[in-house]
N, C-alpha and C positions, 0 to 999 in steps of 0.2 A: 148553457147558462145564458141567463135575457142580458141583451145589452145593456150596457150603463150610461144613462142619459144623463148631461151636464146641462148646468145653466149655459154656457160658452156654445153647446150645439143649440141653444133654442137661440143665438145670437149676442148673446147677453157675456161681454170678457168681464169677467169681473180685476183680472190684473191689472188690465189696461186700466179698468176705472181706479186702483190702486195707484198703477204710476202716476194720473192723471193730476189725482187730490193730492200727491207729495209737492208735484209742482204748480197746481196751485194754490196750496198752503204756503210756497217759500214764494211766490209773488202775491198774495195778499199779504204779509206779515209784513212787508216794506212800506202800507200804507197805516198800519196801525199806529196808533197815540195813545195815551196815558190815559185815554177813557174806556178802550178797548178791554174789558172785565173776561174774555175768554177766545179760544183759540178758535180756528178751522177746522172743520170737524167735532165741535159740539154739535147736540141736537138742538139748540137754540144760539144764538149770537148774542153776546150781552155785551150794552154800553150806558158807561154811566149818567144818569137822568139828573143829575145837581148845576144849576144854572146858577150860580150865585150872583153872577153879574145880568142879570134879567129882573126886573123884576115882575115880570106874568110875561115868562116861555110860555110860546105857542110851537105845539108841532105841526110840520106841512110835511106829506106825505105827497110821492107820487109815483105811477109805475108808467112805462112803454118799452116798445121795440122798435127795431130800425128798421122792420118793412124789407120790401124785396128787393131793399138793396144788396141782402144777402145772397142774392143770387148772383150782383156783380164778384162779391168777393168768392162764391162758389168757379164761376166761371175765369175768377183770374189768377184764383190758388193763393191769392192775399188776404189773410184772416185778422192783422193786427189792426185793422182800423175801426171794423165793425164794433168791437167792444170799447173803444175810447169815443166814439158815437153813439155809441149807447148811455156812458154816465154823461157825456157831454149834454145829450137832450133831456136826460132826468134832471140837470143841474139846473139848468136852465128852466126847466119847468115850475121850480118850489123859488128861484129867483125872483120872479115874476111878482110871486107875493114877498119879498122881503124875505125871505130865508134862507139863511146859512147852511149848506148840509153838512151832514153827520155822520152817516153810514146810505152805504150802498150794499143791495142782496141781487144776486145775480142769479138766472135761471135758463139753461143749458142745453134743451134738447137735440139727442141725434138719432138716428138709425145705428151706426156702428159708431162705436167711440174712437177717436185716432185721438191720443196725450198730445202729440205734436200740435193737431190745429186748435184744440182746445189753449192749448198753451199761448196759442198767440192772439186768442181771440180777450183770456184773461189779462196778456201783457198789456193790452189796448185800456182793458177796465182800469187796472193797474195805473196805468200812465194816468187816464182820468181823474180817479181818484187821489193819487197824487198833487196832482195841478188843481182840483177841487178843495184840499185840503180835508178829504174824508176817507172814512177806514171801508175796503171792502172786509165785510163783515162778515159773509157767512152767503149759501147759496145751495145750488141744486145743481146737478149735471146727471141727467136722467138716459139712459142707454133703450132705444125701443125700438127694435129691428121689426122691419114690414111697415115699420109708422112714417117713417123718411126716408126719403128715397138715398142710395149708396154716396158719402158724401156731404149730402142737407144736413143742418143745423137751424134749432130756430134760437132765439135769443132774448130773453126779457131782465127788463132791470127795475129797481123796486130802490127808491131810497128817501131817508127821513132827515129832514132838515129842521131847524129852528129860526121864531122872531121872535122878538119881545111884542108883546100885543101892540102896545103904543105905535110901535115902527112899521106895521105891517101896510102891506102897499096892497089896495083891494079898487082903486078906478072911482071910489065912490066921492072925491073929491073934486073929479075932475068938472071945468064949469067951458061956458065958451070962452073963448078969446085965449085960451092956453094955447100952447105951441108943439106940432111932434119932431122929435129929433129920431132919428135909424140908423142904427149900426148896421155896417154890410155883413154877407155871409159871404162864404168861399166857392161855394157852388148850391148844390141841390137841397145840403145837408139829410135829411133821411124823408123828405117826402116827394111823391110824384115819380117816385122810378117807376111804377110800372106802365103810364105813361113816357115816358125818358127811355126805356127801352123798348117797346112797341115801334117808337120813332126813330133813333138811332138804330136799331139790330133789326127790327124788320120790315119797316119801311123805307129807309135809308140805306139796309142792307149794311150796316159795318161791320167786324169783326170785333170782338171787345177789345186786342189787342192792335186796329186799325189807328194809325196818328192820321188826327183830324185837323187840319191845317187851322180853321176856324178856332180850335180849343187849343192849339200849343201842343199836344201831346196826343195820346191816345185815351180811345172810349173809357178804359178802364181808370187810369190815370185820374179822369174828369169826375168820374163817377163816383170815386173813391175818394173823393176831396172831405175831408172832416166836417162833422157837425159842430162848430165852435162851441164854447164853453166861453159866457160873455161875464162870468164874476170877474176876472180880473182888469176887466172892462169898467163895469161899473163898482167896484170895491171902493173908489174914492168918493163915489158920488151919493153912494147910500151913508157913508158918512155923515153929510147933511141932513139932518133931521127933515122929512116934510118938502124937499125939493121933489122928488119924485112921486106925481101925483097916482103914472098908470106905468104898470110896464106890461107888454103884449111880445111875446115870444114866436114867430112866426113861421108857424109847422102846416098840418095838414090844414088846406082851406086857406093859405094865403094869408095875403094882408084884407082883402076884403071877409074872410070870416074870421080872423081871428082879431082884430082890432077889437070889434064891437063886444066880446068878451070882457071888456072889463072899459066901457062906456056905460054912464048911465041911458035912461031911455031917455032924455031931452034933449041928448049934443048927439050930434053925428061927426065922423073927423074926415074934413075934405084935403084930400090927398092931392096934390100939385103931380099930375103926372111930367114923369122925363124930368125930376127936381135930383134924382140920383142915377149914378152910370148900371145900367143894365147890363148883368155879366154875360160874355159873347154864349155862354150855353143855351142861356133861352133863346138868346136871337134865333139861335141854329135852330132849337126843336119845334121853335113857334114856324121856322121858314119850310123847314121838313114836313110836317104835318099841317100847315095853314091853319096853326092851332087857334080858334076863337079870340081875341083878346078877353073879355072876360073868361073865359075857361083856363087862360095862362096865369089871371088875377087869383084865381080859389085852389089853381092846381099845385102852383109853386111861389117860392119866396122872391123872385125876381131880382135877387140879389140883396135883399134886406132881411135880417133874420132877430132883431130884437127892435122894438119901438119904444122910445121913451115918453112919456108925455110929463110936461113940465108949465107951470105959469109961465107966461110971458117974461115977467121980471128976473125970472130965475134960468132965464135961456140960456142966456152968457156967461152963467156958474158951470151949469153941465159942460158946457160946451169946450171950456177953460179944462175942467177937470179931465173930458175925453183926449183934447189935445195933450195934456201932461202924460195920461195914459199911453199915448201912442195912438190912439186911437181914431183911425177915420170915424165920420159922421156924416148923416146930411141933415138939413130941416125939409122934411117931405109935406107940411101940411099943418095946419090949424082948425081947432075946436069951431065949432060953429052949431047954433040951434036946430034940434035935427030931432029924430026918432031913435038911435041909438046904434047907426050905423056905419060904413064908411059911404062917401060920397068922390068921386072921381072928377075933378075938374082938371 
């Protein structure tokens, strides 16, 4: 009699993906609200489209991933951060323009599926979207043995927010003589790792579990510092109609290529260098690698991870509202007539 060939021998457990989707259906269901129109495990996600208090909703839409930072959490067996860095920098991304989000869709790939690390990489989304006050909605977790190596995962997130058109924050206001204010970050948040480990693991030679006197704790520890999630940051200040003229979210490419993303082409924004404390990690990676100064400027956040720009007049409102927040700030720089870029004095 010919052998009997399973999905399960070509790689593919389908139990596992069974156990998987039970748990993560009972931690997505804790982020769902009363617009939430269907479960986990429909073939489409549905949520309700009635804005009654908008008068012209706009949607903002956006997707990413968190890069190879996943290889720190590969290499340190901690899976629960990666996914709350993942809706962290989707939130932040439709923030930018004035957008509330709404739902979050999440997308899962591995070689072999393990329920366990899955579980904690959903607990991480979970948490975000909680803190975001949006529903994970609905997703993918896709099992493709030979395609990732024993272990890998990759990670993508997809999520839809709302503005009211009036409210929407697009840069196109801004003129000179405005002012920029900057929220710090925690560390790296999700870009420049693969630089960041080039320098720490193999020219520096650390172990990911090495404690680096420099950084307080160990490689992995540093590296796995959260992507912030800066709505509860500015939740009082979008309140204000029209104070905030630009906001600049500051991912891959730094503060020098992401600023100019939402400057028009007449101002450039001169940036007062050493106006805010540079986190000890870069010090370390720029001292390790003799990293360029402009190559430090486009590779990473330097410790600044959202830009506010605001009129002059309206400085000491933000500023007022960030302190109520809790919230550190610095003023890094001012609007000035330009081409539509940053400038470094």
């Amino acid at each position: 009699m010919r052998e009997q060939i399973t999905y399960k021998d070509a790689g593919v457990d389908i139990d596992a993906a069974d156990v998987a989707t039970s748990r993560i259906k009972r931690l997505a269901r804790t982020t769902f609200n009363e617009r939430v129109l269907s479960d986990i495990g429909s073939f489409g996600g549905m949520f309700s489209g009635l804005f009654p208090q908008m008068r012209e909703p706009v949607l903002v839409a956006s997707c990413d991933g968190v890069g190879t930072k996943l290889k720190i959490a590969f290499a340190s067996g901690i899976h629960h951060t990666v996914g709350y860095d993942l809706v962290a920098h989707c939130i932040d991304d439709i923030l930018v323009q004035g957008a509330r989000p709404l739902f979050f869709l999440d997308y899962i790939a591995t070689g072999r599926l393990d329920p366990e690390i899955i579980e904690q990489v959903i607990a991480g989304m979970t948490r975000g979207c909680v803190e975001g006050g949006c529903a994970l909605l609905g997703g993918e977790t896709a099992e493709m043995p030979e395609f990732y190596a024993d272990g890998e995962y990759d990670i993508a997130g997809f999520i839809v927010g709302v503005v009211d058109r009036t409210k929407i924050i697009d840069g196109k206001r801004i003129t000179a003589g405005d002012v920029a204010i900057a929220l710090p970050s925690v560390g790296l948040h999700t870009n420049g790792y693969s630089l960041a480990r080039k320098l720490l693991l193999d020219i520096a030679g650390y172990q990911i579990d090495s404690r680096v006197e420099e950084l307080g704790g160990t490689v992995a520890e540093e590296l796995l510092k959260p992507h912030r999630n800066y709505l509860p940051a500015l939740d009082r200040i979008l309140a204000h109609d029209g104070v905030i003229k630009g906001l600049a979210h500051i991912t891959g490419g730094g503060l020098t290529d992401n600023v100019p993303r939402i400057l028009p082409g007449n101002v450039d924004l001169a940036i007062e260098d050493g106006s805010w404390p540079v986190l000890p990690v870069f010090s370390l990676l720029q001292k390790i690698g003799n990293v360029p100064r402009d190559e430090m400027r486009r590779t990473f956040n330097l410790g600044l991870g959202m830009v506010i720009i605001t009129a002059r007049e309206h400085a000491a409102l933000v500023e007022e509202e960030l302190r109520g927040a809790g919230e550190a700030h610095y003023r890094i720089g001012e609007v000035v007539a330009g081409e539509g870029k940053v400038r470094w004095v």
